[in-house]
C-alpha positions in Angstrom: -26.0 33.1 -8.2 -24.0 29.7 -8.5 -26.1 26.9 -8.5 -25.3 23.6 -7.0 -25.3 22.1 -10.1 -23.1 24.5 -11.1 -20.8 24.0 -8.3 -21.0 20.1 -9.3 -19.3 21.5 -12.6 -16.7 23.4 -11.2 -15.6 20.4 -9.0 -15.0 18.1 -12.0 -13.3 21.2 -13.7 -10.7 21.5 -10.7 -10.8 17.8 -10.2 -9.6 17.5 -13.9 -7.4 20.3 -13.7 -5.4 18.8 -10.6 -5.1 15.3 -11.9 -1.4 15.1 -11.9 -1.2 16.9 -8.9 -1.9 13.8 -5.9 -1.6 16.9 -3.0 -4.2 19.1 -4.1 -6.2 16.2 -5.3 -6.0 14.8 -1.6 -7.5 17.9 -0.3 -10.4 17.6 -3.0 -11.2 14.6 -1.9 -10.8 15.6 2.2 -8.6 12.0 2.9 -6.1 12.2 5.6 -3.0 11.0 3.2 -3.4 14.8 2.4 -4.9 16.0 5.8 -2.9 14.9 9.0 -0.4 12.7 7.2 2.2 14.3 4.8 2.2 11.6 2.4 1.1 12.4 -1.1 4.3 13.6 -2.2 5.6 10.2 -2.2 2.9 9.2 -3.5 3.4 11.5 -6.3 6.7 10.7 -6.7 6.7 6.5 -6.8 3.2 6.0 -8.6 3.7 8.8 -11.4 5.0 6.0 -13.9 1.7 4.0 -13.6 -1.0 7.4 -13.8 -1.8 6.1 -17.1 -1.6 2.8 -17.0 -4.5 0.5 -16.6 -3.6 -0.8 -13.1 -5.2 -2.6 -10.4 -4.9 -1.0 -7.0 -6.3 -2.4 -3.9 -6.3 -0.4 -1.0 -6.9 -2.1 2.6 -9.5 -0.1 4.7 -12.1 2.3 3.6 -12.7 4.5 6.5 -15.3 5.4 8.1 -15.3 3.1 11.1 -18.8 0.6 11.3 -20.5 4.4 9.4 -21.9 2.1 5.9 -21.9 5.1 4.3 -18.8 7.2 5.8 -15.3 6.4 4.1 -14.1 6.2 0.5 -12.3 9.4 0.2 -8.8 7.7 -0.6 -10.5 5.8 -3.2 -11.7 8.3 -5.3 -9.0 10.2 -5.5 -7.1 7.2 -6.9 -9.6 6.7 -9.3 -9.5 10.2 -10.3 -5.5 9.8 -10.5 -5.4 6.8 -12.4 -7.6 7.6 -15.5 -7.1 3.9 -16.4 -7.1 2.3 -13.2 -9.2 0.1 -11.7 -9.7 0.5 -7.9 -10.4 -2.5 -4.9 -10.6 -2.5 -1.0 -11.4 -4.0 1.5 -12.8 -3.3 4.9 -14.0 -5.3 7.9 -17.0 -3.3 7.8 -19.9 -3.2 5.0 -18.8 -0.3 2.6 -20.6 -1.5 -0.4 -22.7 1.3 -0.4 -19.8 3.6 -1.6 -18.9 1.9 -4.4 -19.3 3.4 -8.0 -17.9 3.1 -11.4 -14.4 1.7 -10.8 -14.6 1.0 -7.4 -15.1 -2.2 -6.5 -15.4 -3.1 -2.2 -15.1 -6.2 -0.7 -16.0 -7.3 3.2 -13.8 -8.9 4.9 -10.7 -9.5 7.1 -7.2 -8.2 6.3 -5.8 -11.2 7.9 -8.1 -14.1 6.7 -6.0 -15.7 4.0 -9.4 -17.5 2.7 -10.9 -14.2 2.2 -7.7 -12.5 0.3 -7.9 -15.0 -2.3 -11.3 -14.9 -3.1 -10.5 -11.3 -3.7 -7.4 -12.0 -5.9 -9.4 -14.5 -7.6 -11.9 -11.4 -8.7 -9.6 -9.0 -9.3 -7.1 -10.4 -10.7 -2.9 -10.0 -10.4 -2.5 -6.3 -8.6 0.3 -3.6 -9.8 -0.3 -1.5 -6.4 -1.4 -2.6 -2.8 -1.6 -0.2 0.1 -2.2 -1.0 3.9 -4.1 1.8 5.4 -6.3 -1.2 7.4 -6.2 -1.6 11.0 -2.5 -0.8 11.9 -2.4 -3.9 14.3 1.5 -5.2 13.9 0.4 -8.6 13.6 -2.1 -8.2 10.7 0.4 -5.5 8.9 2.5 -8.1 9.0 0.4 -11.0 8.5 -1.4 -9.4 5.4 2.0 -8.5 3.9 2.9 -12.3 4.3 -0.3 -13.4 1.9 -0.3 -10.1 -0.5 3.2 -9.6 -1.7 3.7 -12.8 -3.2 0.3 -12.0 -5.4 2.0 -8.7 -6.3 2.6 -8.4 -9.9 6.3 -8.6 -10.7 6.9 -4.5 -11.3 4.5 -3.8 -8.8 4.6 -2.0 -5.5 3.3 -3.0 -1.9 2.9 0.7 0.5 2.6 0.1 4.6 1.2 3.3 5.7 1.1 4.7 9.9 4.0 3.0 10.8 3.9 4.5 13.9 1.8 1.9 15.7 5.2 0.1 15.5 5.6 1.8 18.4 2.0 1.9 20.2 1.6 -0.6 22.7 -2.5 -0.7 22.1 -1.9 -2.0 18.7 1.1 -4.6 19.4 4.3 -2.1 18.9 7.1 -1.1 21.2 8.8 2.0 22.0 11.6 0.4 24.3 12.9 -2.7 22.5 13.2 -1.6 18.4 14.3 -4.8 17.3 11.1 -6.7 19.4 10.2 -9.2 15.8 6.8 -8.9 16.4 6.5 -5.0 15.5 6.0 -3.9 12.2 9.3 -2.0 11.8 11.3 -4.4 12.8 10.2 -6.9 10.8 10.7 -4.8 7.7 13.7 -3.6 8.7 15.1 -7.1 9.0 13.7 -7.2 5.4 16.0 -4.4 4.0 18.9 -6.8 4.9 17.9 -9.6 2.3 18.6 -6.9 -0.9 22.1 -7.5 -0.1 21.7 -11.2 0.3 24.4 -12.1 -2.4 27.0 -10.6 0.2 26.4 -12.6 3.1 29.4 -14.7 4.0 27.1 -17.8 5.0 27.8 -20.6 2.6 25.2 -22.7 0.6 22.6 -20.1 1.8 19.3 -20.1 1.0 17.5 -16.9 0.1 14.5 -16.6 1.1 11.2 -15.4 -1.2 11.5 -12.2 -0.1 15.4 -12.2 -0.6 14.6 -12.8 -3.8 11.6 -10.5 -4.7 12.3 -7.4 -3.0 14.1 -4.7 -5.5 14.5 -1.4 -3.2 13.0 -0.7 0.3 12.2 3.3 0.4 11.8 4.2 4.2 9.8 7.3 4.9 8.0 9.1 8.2 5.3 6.6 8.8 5.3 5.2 5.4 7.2 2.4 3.7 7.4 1.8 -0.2 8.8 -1.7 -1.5 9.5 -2.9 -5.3 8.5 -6.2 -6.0 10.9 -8.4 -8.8 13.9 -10.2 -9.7 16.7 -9.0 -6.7 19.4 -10.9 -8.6 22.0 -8.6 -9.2 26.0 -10.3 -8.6 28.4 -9.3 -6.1 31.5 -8.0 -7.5 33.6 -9.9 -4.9 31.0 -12.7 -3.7 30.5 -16.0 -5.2 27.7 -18.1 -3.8 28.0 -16.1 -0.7 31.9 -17.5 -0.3 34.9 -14.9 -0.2 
């Protein structure tokens, strides 16, 4: 007869066992990155080169709803990925109860700039940040505003459900894809400034994140972007004159 404790074994065993495997590990740990969303893969394939690395990831939102002790599931499968890593979120709601070794949970708005640097003054520079939090256009973009310039250089910032872009009950727009105050537009307009030494606008000014974004990778309802030095030269540009 297997025993629960037994069971508890086995769990570890497979948890082990599937480490470098971010799918399987998703449907361990029952999150919907695995379940209803179809996003581990890229997972899999843009945070492989920091698995062993002793990162700091903070994840915005825990789950759960107002449930104190509903949520989490996300967050321990990074921990289990990262052996190394160290793991933060935050959530409007009290979570604290789901915190454990590694996990670290803070209350608070997304969008209260006040409240994001007393976190970044506890945990210190971040290599990863992903906004799974309350998918409201304005605070996706708000929040990305604060957080990516605390983003370690070498770092990368993850939007996640970009499809409320296009929700009305959460600020998007299906009819007008270049409305500036939805999320997909606004990072959209984003992907332009990697290509900021070619624009024919003399004594331009690039902005920060002309200058700080590296690659934008576009997926279904997910967006991956590369923090650091966007300086390489035009071949035929000089200071943005032809």
């Amino acid at each position: 007869m297997i025993t629960k404790h037994l069971l508890k074994i086995i769990n570890i065993l497979l948890k082990k066992f599937y480490t470098f495997n971010l799918a399987k590990l998703g449907l361990m740990f029952n999150t919907d990155k695995a379940v209803g969303h179809f996003y581990l893969p890229h997972y899999q394939k843009h945070f492989r080169p920091y698995k062993f690395k002793k990162i700091k990831l903070l994840e915005i939102g825990v789950g759960g709803y107002e449930h104190p002790n509903y949520g989490g599931h996300s967050l321990r499968m990074w921990k289990s990925y990262f052996w190394y890593g160290k793991i933060f979120s935050l959530d409007i709601h009290d979570k604290s109860a789901l915190e454990e070794s590694r996990i670290k949970i803070f209350k608070g708005s997304q969008v209260d700039k006040m409240f994001l640097n007393m976190v970044l003054r506890q945990t210190g520079e971040l290599d990863l940040i992903i906004d799974d939090g309350s998918h409201i256009n304005e605070h996706v973009i708000e929040t990305f505003k604060i957080l990516f310039p605390k983003l370690k250089d070498g770092g990368i910032y993850v939007i996640e459900d970009t499809q409320a872009s296009y929700w009305k009950d959460k600020g998007g727009d299906s009819e007008n894809l270049n409305n500036p105050k939805t999320m997909m537009s606004f990072f959209k307009s984003l992907a332009d400034g990697l290509n900021h030494k070619e624009f024919i606008i003399p004594d331009y000014t690039p902005s920060y994140f002309d200058q700080k974004i590296r690659s934008m990778h576009f997926y279904h309802n997910l967006i991956f972007i590369y923090k650091g030095d966007n300086d390489e030269p035009s071949n035929l540009v000089v200071n943005n004159i032809r």
